[in-house]
C-alpha positions in Angstrom: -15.9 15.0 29.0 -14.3 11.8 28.3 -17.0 9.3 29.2 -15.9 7.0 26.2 -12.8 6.3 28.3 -14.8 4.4 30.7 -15.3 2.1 28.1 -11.2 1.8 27.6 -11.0 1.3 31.0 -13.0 -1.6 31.3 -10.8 -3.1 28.1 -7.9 -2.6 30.5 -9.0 -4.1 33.3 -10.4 -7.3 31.2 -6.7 -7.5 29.4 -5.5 -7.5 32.8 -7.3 -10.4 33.7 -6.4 -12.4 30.2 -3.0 -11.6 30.6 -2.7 -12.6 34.5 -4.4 -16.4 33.0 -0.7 -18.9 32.2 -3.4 -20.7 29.7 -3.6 -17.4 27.0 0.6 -17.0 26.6 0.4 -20.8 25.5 -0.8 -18.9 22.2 2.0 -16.6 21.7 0.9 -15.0 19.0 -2.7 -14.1 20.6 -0.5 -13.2 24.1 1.6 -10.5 21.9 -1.7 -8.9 20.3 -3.2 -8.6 23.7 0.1 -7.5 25.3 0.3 -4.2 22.7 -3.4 -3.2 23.2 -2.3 -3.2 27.1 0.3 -1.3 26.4 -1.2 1.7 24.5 -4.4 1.5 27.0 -1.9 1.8 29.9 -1.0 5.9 29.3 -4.8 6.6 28.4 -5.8 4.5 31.6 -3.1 6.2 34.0 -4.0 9.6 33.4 -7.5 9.5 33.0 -7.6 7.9 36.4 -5.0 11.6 37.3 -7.5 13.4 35.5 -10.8 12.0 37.8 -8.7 12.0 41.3 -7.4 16.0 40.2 -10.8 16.8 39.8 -12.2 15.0 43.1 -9.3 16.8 45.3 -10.3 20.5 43.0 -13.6 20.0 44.8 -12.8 19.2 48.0 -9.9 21.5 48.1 -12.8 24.1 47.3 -15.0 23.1 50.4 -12.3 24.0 52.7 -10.9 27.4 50.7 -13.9 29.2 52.5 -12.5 28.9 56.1 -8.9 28.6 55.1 -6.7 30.5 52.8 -4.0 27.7 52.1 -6.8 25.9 50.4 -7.6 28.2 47.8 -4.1 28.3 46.8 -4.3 24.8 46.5 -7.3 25.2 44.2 -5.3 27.0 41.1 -2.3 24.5 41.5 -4.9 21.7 41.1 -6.7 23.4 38.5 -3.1 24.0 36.6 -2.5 19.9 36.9 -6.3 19.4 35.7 -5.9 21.6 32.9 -2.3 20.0 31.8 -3.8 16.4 32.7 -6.9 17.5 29.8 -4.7 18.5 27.3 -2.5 15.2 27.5 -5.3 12.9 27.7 -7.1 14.4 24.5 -3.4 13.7 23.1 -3.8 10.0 24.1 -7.3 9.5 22.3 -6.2 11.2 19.2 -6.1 8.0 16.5 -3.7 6.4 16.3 -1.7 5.3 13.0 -1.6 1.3 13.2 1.7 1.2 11.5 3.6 3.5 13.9 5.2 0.4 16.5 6.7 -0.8 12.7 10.5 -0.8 12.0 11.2 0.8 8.2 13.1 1.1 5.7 14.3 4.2 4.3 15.3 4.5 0.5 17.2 8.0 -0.2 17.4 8.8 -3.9 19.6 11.3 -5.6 17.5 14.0 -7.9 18.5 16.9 -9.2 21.5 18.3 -9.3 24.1 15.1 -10.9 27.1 14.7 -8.4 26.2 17.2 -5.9 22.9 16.0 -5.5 24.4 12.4 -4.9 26.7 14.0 -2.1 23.4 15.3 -0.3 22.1 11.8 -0.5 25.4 10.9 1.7 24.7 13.9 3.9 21.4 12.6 4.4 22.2 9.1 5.2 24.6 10.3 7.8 22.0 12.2 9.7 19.4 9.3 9.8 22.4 7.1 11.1 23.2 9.2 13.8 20.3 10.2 14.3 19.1 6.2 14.8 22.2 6.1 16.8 21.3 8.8 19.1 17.6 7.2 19.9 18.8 3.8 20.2 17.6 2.4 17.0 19.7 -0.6 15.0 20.2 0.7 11.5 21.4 -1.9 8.4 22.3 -0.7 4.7 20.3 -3.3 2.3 21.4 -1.7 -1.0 23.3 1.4 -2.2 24.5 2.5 -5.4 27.5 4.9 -4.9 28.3 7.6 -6.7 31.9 8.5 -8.0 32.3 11.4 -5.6 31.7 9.5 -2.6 28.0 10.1 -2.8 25.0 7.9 -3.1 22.7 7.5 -6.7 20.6 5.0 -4.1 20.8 4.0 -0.5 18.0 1.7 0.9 18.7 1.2 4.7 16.7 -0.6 7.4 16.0 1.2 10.6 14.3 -0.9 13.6 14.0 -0.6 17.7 16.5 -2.5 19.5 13.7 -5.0 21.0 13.0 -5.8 17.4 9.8 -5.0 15.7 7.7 -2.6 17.9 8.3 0.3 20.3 8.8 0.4 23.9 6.2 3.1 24.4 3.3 4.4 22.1 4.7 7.2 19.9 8.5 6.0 19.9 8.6 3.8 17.6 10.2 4.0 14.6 7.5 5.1 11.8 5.7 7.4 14.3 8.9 9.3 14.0 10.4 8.9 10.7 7.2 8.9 8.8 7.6 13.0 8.3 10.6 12.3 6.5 9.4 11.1 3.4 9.4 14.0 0.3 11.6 16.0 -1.5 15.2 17.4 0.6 16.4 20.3 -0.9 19.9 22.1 -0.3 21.4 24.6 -1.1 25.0 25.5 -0.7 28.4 25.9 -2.7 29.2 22.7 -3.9 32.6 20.8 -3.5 32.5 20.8 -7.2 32.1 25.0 -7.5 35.4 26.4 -8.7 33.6 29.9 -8.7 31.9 29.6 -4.4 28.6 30.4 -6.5 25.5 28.5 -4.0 23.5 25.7 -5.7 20.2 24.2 -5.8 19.8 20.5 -5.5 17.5 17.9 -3.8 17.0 14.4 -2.7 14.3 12.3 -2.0 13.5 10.3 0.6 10.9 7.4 1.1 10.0 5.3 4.3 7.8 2.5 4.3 6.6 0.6 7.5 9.0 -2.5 7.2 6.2 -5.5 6.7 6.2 -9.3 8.0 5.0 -11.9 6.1 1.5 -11.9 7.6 0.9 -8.1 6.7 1.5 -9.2 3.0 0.6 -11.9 1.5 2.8 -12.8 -1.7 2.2 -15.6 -4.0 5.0 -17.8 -5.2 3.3 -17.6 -8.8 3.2 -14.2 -9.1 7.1 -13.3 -8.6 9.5 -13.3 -11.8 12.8 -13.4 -10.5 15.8 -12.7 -12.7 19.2 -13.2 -12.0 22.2 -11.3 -13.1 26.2 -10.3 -12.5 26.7 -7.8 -9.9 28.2 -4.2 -10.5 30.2 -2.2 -8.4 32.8 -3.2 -5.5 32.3 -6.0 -3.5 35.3 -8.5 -4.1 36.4 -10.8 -6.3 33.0 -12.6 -6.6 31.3 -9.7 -8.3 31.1 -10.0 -12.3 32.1 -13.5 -12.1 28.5 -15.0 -10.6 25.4 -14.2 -11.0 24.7 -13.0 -7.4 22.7 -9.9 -8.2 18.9 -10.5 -7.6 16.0 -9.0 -9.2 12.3 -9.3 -8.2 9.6 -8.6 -10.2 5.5 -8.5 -9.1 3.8 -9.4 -11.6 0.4 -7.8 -10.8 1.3 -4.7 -9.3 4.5 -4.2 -11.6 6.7 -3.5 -8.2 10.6 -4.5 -8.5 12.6 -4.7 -6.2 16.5 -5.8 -6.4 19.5 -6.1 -4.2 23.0 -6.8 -5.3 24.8 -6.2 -2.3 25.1 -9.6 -0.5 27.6 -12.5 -1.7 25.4 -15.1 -1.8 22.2 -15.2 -4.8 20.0 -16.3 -1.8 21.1 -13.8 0.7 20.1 -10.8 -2.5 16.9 -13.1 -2.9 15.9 -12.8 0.7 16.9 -8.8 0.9 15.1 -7.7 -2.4 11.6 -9.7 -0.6 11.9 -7.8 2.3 12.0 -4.5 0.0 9.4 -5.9 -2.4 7.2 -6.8 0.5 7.6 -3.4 2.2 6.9 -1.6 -1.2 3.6 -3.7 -1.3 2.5 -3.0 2.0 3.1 0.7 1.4 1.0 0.7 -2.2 -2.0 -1.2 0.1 -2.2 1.6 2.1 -2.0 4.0 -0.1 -4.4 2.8 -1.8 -6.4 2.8 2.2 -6.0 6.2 2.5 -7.7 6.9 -1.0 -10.4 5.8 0.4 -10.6 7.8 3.3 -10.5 11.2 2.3 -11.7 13.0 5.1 -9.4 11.0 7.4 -6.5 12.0 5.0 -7.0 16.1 5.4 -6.6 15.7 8.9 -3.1 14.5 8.6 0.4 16.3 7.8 1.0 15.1 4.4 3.8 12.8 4.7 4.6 10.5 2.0 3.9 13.0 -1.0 7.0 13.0 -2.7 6.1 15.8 -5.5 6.6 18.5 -2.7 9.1 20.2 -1.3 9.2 18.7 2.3 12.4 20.5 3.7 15.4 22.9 2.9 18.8 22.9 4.0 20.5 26.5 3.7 24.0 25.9 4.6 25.5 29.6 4.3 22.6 30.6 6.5 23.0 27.0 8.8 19.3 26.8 8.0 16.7 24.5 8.1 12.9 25.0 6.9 10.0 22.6 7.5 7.5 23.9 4.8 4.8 22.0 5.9 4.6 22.8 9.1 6.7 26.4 9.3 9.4 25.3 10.9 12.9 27.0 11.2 16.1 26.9 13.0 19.7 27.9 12.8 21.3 24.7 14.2 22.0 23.4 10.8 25.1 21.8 11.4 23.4 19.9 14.7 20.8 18.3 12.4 23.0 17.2 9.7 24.8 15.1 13.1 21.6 13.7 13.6 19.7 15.9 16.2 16.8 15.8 14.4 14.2 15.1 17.9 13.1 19.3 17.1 12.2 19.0 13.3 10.1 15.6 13.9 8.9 16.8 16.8 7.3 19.9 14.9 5.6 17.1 12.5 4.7 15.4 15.2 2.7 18.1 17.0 1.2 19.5 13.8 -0.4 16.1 12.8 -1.9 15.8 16.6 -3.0 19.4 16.4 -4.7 18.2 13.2 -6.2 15.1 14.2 -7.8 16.7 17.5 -9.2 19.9 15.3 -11.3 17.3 12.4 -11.9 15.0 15.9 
């Protein structure tokens, strides 16, 4: 079991080498790449080296159980450690997705349901910021449309590590976590709006995207229309006077992207590229897991946004995963941004996935 780690073990030990050399960090670039492989070969290294020394001490432990009973004690606690140390190095191995060290941004969309709907939208921008506020994460609203109620029609928000782009540890950053959250929220509840306290069905929808640099997409000059146009909405005396506002257009795909928020026509300019070029990374792989059918089964369907992903039931302090069964009464904690349970459910599902098509 496991002989292909031997392989990743040698890998390590050669990066170790590179990255011990002052000559490879005069290429920075080349010294980050080879820094992040290190990193995630680190974990698998580690324990499978647990994994080989728990089964040397199993055996020797064994040797000595016939003449002494202590020893065979020792023999099922070391068999326990083996048998833990298994199951998280076939965790390790399982694939992993190359986007998940990305930042994102998060775009929350009122649906159904007019003014109530728009209030949910708010609900679920609170939980994602306290819920980025509670891991650690920096969070920055690009856009938002507000609704008269206080709600959001559109809110596109930008949610990265605190190092910058890329997590700390394999697994934590942040679209390995958020990446469950893209679908279709629905809630149901009596809205503020209800003279009557009759419940209501409404949803949201949600969309992340792994936040792209400029060398993950490539964008030519010649292929962007970019219109400008008077801003709507609050923002000071500037708006409806200039024509701040900032819309992108890509030509080929058809993509657009605008922001309105910033002061400054170039500061909208710069904001809608970043969501243009995160759109177009999102539509490349798309289009990458198309082509990978068999690779796609395997995985918790994340980014469908036709489906039903989630319910909140407020007069029950619900909340349902559909797609992977799972339920709670702590409602009111998850609306405040404990949401580590729910992804954590997604995020077990998808492994449990992965190792069963492996």
């Amino acid at each position: 079991m496991f002989e292909a780690v031997e392989e990743l073990v040698g890998e390590h030990a050669d990066l170790e080498k590179k990255l011990a050399d002052p000559s490879v960090h005069a290429d920075q670039a080349n010294a980050r790449k080879l820094n992040k492989r290190y990193a995630e070969l680190t974990p698998i290294v580690g324990t499978y080296r647990s994994w080989k020394q728990t089964g040397d001490d199993i055996e020797t432990a064994r040797e000595f159980a016939a003449d002494d009973p202590d020893f065979a004690a020792e023999v099922k606690v070391l068999e326990k450690q083996r048998e833990e140390l298994t199951d998280r190095l076939r965790l390790l191995l399982v694939p992993r997705d190359p986007s998940d060290d990305k930042d994102v941004i998060l775009e929350i969309k009122a649906g159904a349901g007019g003014d109530e709907s728009a209030l949910f939208a708010g609900d679920l921008l609170r939980m994602y910021l306290r819920y980025a506020e509670r891991v650690g994460w920096k969070t920055e609203i690009i856009d938002a449309t507000e609704s008269e109620l206080g709600g959001y029609k559109d809110v596109q928000v930008a949610v990265k590590t605190k190092g910058g782009n890329g997590a700390t540890e394999p697994g934590q950053g942040v679209w390995a976590r958020l990446k469950y959250e893209g679908g279709v929220h629905r809630v149901q509840r009596v809205p503020a709006t209800e003279s009557q306290g009759r419940i209501h069905t409404s949803a949201a929808g949600v969309l992340v995207t792994p936040e792209a640099e400029e060398i993950d997409v490539e964008i030519n000059p010649n292929d962007l229309r970019i219109d400008v146009y008077r801003s709507s909405g609050p923002g000071g005396q500037s708006v409806n006077t200039t024509d701040s506002a900032v819309r992108i257009t890509h030509l080929p795909t058809g993509v657009v992207a605008s922001c309105q928020n910033e002061k400054s026509q170039l500061q909208n300019k710069e904001q809608a590229l970043r969501i243009l070029r995160s759109r177009l990374l999102a539509i490349a792989q798309e289009e990458a897991e198309r082509s990978a059918a068999d690779a796609r089964r395997s995985q918790v369907r994340t980014v469908d946004r036709s489906e039903k992903i989630r319910t909140y039931n407020y007069p029950e302090n619900r909340i349902s995963d559909h797609r992977v069964g799972f339920k709670a009464y702590n409602l009111d904690q998850v609306l405040d941004g404990d949401l580590d349970s729910v992804i954590q459910a997604c995020v077990d599902a998808d492994a449990a996935a992965k190792l069963s098509a492996a």
